[in-house]
C-alpha positions in Angstrom: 81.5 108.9 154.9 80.9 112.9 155.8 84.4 112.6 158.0 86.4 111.0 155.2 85.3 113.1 152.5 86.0 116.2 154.9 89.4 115.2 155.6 90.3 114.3 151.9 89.3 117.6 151.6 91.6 119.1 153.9 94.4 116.9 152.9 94.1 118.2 149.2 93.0 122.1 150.2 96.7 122.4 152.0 98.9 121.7 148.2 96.4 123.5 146.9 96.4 125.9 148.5 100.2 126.8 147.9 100.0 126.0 144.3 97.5 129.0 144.0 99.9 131.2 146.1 102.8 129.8 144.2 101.1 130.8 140.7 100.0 133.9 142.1 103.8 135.1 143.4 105.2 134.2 139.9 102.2 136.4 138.2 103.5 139.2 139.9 107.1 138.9 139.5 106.6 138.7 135.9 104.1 141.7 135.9 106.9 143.7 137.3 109.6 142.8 135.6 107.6 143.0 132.4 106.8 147.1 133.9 110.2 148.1 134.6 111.4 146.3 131.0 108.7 148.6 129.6 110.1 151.7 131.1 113.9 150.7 130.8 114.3 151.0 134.4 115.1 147.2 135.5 118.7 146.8 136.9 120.2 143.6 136.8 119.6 143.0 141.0 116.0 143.3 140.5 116.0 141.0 137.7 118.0 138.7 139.8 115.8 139.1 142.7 112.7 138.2 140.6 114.4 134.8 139.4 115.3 133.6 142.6 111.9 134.6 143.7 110.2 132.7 140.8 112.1 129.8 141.1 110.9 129.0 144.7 107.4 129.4 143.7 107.9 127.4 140.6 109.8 124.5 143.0 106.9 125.2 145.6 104.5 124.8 143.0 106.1 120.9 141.4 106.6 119.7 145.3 103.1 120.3 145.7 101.5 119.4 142.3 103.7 115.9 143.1 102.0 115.4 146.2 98.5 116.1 145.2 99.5 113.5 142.6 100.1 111.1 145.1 97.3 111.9 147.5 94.9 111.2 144.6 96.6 107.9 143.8 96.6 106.7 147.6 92.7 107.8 147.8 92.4 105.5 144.8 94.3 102.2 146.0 92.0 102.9 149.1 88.5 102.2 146.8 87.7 98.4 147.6 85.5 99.2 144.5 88.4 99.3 142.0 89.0 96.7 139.3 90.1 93.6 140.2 92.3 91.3 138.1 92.1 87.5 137.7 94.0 85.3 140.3 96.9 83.6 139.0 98.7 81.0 140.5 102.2 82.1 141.3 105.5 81.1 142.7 105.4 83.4 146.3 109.1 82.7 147.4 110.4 83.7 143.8 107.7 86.9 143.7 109.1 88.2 146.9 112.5 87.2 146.6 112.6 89.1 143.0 111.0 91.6 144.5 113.8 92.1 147.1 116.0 92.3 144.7 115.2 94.9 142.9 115.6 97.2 146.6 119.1 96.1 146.8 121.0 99.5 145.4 118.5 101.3 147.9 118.8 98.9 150.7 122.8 99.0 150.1 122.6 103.0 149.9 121.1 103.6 152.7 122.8 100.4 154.9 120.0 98.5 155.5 120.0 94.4 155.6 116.7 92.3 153.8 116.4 88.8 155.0 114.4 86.5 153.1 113.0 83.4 155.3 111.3 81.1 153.3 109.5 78.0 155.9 108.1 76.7 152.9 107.7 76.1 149.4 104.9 78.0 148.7 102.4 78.2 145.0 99.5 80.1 145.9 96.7 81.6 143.8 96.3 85.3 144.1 97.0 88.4 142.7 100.3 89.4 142.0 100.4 93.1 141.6 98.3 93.5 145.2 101.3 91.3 147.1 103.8 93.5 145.4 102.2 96.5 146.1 101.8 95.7 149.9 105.3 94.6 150.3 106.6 97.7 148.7 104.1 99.8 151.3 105.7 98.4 153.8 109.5 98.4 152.5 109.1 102.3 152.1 107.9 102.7 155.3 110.1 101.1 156.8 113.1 103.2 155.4 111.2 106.0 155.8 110.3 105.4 159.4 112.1 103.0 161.2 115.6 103.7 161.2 116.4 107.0 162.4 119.5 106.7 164.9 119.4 102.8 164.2 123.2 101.2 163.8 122.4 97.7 161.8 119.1 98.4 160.4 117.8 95.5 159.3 114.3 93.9 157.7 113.2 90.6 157.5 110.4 89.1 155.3 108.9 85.3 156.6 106.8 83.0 154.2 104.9 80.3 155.9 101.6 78.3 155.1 99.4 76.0 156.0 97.3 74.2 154.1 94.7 76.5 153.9 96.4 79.7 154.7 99.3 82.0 153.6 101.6 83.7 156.1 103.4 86.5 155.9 105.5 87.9 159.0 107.6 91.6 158.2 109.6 92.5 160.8 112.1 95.5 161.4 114.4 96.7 163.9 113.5 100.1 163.7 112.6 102.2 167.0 108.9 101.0 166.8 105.7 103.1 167.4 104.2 104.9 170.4 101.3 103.5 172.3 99.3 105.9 170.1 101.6 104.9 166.8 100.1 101.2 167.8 96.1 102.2 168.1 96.1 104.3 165.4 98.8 102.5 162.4 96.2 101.8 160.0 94.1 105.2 160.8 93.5 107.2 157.6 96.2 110.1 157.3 98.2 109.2 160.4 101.5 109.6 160.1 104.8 110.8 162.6 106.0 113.0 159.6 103.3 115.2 159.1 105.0 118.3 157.6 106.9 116.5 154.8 105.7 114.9 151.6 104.0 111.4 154.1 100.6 111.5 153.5 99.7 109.2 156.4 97.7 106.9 153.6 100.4 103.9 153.4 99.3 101.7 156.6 95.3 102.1 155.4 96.4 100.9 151.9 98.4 98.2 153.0 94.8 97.4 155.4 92.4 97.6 152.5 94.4 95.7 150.1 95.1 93.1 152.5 91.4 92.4 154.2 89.6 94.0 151.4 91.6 92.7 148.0 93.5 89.4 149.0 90.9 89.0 152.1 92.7 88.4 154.6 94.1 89.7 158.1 96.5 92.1 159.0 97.7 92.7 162.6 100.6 94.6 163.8 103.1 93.5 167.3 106.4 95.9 168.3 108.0 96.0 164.9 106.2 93.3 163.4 103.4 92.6 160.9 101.6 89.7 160.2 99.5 89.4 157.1 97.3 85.8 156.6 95.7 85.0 153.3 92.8 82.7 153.3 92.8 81.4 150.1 94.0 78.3 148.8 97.7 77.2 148.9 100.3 74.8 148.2 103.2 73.9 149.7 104.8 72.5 146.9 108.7 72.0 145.3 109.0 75.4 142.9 
């Protein structure tokens, strides 16, 4: 517990960090723009000089209010303590398949195919706003991730069940992960993209919810995940 809290520290002492600096820049800009206004002495390239200088610290300071936003929010989703809603019983072909949908200006942006494969007709009780949220995890990382250099890039989403248990294969064709990508994908705050706004947090969600929320399993092969839900399901006509 020591480690994590220490590293959510760290993780949260770097955008703070520049949000401080940031503040501090634009404090003394206007302190010496405010001075030379005083004394009548400001020309108009010092003026200008101050703007351009305030603007990157107030642009430094958003990018990293935003992602101390989102750190907080992931460090959230990550409490298997957090409220949980009822289950509902739900069509799981017509929630993902929506889903999909609504990706399909980004998808068609950024040249990327979504397959859906449904094997079968699938009710199943569970909760609704967890499946979406994993789904989306792992939609975003994929466009985030897996595609650099990639021709065709392509995802595809598999429903299956059996009669006790939900399956759910995601697969890419992205380039994949290193050996070390592979040991440590659902590590907290690993991540390839360290110096931009990736947190490394979206593969430990995606973990939690899955074994934690929807208790299940979650296991990851060369571009593919598989996620099984033990609860009860029916393969039924929707």
């Amino acid at each position: 517990m020591f480690g994590l809290v220490t590293r959510v520290a760290h993780e949260l002492n770097t955008p703070l960090d520049i949000m401080v600096t940031s503040i501090s820049k634009i404090e003394d800009e206007i302190e010496k723009v405010f001075i030379k206004i005083k004394s009548q002495q400001i020309t108009r390239s010092e003026l200008q000089r101050s703007e351009e200088g305030c603007r990157l610290s107030i642009d430094l300071l958003s990018s990293s209010l935003a992602k101390s936003i989102q750190l907080i929010k992931s460090f959230k989703s990550l409490s298997t303590h957090s409220e949980r809603k009822q289950t509902q019983k739900l069509s799981l072909n017509k929630l993902i398949k929506s889903l999909c949908d609504s990706y399909q200006s980004v998808l068609k942006e950024q040249k990327t195919q979504l397959t859906l494969v449904f094997i079968d007709d699938v009710m199943v009780n569970s909760y609704k706003d967890v499946i979406i949220d994993v789904l989306t995890q792992l939609i975003e990382n994929s466009l985030t991730h897996a595609f650099n250099e990639i021709d065709s890039p392509c995802i595809t989403i598999r429903v299956s069940a059996t009669n006790d248990q939900l399956i759910i294969d995601y697969f890419d064709n992205g380039v994949g992960l290193s050996d070390e990508g592979k040991d440590k994908v659902f590590e907290l705050f690993y991540t390839t993209k360290r110096n931009s706004s990736c947190t490394g947090l979206g593969m430990p969600i995606i973990y939690n919810q899955v074994t934690q929320k929807l208790q299940g399993t979650i296991t990851y092969a060369q571009r593919r995940l598989k996620l099984c839900q033990s609860d009860s399901c029916d393969k039924s006509l929707i």
